[in-house]
C-alpha positions in Angstrom: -18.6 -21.0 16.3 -20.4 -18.9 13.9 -19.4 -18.8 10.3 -20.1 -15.6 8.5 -18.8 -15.7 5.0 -18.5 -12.3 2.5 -17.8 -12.5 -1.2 -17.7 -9.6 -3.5 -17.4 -10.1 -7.8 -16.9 -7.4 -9.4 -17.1 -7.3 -13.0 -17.2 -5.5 -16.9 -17.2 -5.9 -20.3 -15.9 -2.0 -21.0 -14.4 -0.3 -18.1 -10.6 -1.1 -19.0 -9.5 -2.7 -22.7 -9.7 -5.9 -21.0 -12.6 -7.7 -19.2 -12.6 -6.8 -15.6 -13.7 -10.0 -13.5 -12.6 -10.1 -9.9 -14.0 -12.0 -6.7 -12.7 -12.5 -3.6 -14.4 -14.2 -0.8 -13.7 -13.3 3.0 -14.6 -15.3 6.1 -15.4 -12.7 9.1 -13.5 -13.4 11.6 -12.9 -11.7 16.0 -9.7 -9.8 15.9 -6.4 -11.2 15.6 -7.2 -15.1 15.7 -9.6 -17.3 13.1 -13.0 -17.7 15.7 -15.7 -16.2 13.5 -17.9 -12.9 14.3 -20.2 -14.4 17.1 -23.0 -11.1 17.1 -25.1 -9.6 15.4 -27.8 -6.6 15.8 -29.9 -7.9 13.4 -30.7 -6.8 10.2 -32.7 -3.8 9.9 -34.0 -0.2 8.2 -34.1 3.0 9.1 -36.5 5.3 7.5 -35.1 9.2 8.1 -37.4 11.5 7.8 -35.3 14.7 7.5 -32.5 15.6 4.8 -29.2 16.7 5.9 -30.2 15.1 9.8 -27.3 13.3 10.7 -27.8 10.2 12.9 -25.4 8.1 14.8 -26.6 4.7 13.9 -23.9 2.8 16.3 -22.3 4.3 19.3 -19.2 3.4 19.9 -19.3 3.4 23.9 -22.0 0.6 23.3 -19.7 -1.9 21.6 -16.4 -3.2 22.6 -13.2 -0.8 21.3 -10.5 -2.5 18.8 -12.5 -4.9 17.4 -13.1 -6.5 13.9 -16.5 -5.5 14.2 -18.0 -4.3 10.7 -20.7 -2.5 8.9 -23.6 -3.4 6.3 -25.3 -0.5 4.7 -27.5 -0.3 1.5 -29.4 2.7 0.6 -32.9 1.7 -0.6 -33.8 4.5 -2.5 -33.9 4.3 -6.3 -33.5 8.0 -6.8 -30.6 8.3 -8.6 -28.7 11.9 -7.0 -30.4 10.5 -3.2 -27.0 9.2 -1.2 -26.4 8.7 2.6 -22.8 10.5 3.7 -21.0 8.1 6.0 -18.9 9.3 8.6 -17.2 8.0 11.9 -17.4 11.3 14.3 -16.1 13.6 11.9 -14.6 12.3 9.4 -16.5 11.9 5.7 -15.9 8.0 5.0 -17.9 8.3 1.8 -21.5 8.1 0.0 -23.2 5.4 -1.0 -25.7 6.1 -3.9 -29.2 4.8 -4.4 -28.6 0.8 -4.9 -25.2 1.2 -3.4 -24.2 -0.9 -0.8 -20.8 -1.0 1.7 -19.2 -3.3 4.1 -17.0 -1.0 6.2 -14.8 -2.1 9.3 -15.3 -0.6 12.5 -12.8 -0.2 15.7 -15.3 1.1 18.0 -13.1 3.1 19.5 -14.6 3.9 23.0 -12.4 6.6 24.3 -15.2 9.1 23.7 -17.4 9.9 20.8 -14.6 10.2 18.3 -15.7 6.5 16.3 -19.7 6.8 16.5 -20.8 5.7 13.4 -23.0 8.2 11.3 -25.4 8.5 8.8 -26.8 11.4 6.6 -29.1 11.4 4.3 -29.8 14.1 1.3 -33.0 13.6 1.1 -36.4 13.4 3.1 -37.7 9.8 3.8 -34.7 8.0 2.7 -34.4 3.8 3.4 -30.9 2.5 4.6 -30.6 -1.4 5.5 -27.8 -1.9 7.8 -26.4 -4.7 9.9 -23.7 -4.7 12.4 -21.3 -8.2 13.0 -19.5 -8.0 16.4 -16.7 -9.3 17.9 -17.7 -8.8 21.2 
């Protein structure tokens, strides 16, 4: 059984009149029992050439539907106003900024296109890393 462990701290000294420290740790596990995510695509990057050229980076009819299956994206540029918008079909998830990273979870819904996972960058040659963990 694999073991695939995710821990996120979050912290600051001046966002609230307190100090803000929280982490939380996660093991990823298949849906709806405790057998750890067994697959992987590997990780990788994606260079896209063209701003505003949206890309499905994972098609849902190639994965298995209702899963825990989930998402690792960082967006390598260091330009600050250069983001990737994130959507499944067509629904905005959200942007992740240059150094911004997300771990997203993904049903994989295969009853069509309606859960391929997209990617769209504002910018010309922009750098996303990006793994996907399966439960399949």
């Amino acid at each position: 059984m694999a073991t695939t462990t995710a821990t996120l701290t979050i912290s600051s000294t001046d966002l609230l009149s307190d100090e803000l420290a929280l982490s939380t740790t996660a093991t990823l596990t298949s849906a709806g029992n405790s057998t750890g995510l067994t697959g992987t695509n590997g990780l990788a990057r994606k260079t896209v050439a063209g701003g505003h050229a949206q890309y499905t980076l994972f098609a849902a009819a190639s994965h298995t539907d209702d899963k825990a299956h989930k998402v690792y994206l960082k967006n390598m540029s260091t330009t600050a106003a250069e983001f990737f918008l994130i959507s499944i079909h067509d629904v905005e998830v959200g942007r992740i900024y240059a150094g911004d990273w997300a771990l997203i979870p993904w049903s994989a819904d295969t009853t069509g296109d309606d859960a391929d996972f997209k990617i769209d960058p504002s910018a010309n040659d922009m750098t996303l890393e990006y793994m996907l963990f399966t439960d399949e």
